[in-house]
C-alpha positions, 0 to 999 in steps of 0.5 A: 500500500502507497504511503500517498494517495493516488493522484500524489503518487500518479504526479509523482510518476509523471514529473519523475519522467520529466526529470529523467527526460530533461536531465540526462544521465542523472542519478536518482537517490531515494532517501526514505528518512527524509521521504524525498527523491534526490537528483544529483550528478554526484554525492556531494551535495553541490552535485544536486539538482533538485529534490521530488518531495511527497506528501498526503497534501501533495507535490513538490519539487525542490531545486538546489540554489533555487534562489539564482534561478530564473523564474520568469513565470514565477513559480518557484515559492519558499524563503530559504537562504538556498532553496526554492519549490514548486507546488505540483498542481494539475495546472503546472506548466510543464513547459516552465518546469523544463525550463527550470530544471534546464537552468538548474542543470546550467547552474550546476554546470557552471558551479562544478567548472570553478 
């Protein structure tokens, strides 16, 4: 039995497909006690990209140094010194999360050059 509700785990299943599509070759690490899916390119923590994050109420996707990203259809939220989110809606554009899951992926590039 599912620890999330049928249509958390469905979009779960959808924006995982999205990750693995837009971020080639990334790895995918489960971390139960946290009860999120990390991607990352690598062990280290600057290595991260961003992070799916279930719950019962609902999804959301986490992006590593959200805070430099370009979010010109402003839909990243949080007010961590780091970190942003995205709330997983029906309505989501998916469009729009590529691209910031394109620029996060710009971003760890240009961190792991230095």
């Amino acid at each position: 039995m599912s620890l999330y509700d049928e249509r958390v785990a469905g979009a779960a299943q959808r924006l995982r497909r999205v990750i693995t599509d837009t971020l080639p070759d990334i790895r995918e690490q489960l971390d139960i006690p946290a009860k999120m899916i990390a991607y990352s390119y690598g062990n280290s923590y600057s290595c991260m990209i961003c992070t799916l994050i279930p719950s019962k109420k609902g999804l959301k996707l986490g992006f590593y140094k959200g805070m430099d990203l370009p979010d010109p259809q402003n839909l990243l939220q949080g007010t961590g010194k780091i970190s942003r989110y995205v709330e997983i809606k029906d309505n989501v554009d998916e469009e729009a999360l590529v691209a910031l899951l394109k620029e996060a992926l710009k971003a760890y590039q240009r961190r792991n050059k230095a």
